[in-house]
N, C-alpha and C positions, 0 to 999 in steps of 0.2 A: 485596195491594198490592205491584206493588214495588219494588223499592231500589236505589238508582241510587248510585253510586262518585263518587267526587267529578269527575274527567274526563269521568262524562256527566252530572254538574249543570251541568259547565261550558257543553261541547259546547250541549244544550237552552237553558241561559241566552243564548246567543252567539247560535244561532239564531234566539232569539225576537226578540235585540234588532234583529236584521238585518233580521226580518220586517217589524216595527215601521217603523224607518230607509225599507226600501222603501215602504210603506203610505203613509208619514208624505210621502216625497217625491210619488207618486202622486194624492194628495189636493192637496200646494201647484202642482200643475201643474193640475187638473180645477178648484180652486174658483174661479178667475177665469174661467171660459168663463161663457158668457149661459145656455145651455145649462142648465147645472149648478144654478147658483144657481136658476133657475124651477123647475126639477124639486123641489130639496130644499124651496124653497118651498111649493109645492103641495099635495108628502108631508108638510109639518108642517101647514100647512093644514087638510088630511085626516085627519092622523090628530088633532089639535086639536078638530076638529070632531065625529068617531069618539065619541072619548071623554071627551068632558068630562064627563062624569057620574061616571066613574072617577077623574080629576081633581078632581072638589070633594069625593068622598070619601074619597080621600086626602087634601088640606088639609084638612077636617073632623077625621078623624084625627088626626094629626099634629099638628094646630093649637097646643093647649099647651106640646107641646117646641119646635115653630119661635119661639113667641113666648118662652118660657122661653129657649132658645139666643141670641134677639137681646138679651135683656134683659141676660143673661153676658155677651157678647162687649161690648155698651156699659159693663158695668163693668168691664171686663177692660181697655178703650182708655184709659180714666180711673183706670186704674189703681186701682180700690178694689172689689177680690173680696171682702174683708172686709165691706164696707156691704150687698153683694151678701148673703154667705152669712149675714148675721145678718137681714137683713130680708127678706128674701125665701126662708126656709130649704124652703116647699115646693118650690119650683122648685128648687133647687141640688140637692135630692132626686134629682127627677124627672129632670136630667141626671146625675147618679152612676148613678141605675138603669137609663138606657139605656145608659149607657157610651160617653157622649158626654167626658166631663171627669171625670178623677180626683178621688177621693176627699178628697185632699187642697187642693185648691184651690190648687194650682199653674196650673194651667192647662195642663199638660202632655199633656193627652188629644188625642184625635183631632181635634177643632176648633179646635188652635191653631196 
């Protein structure tokens, strides 16, 4: 692998974000055409239709931690991780072993 000095992390970082910037303006000029919008329509459409079979067996999967993560984040707005993490201790589980939410029940993990 190798190892870049810190004036080519920068150089690399600079470029990417320029790329970005360009991309980003590119896109606010294409998504108002009729055009644009019907096409990406279409392609979701498509690919929606493609595979939804992959689609419910993913939410199938997944099911317990999305339901588990919505249940955290309502006690999280209400401010009581406490009531959360002593009543519900399978799920608070289940989000520390995905490493969704620290250990600690801060709330400080990636879903906050």
């Amino acid at each position: 692998m190798a190892t870049f000095n810190e004036l080519q992390v920068n150089k690399i970082i600079q470029s990417y974000k320029k790329k970005q910037a360009r991309e980003k303006m590119n896109y606010e000029k294409k998504k108002d055409m009729v055009g644009f919008k019907e096409a990406n329509q279409i392609k979701s459409r498509e690919y929606h239709l493609k595979n939804k079979d992959k689609i419910k067996e993913r939410y199938i999967q997944n099911k317990d931690v999305m339901n588990a993560r919505s249940l955290y984040n309502y006690y999280k707005r209400t401010n009581r991780l406490d009531v959360f993490m002593n009543k519900h201790q399978v799920k608070y589980d289940l989000l520390v072993n995905q490493g969704l939410i620290t250990g600690s029940g801060s709330g400080s993990g990636p879903s906050s």
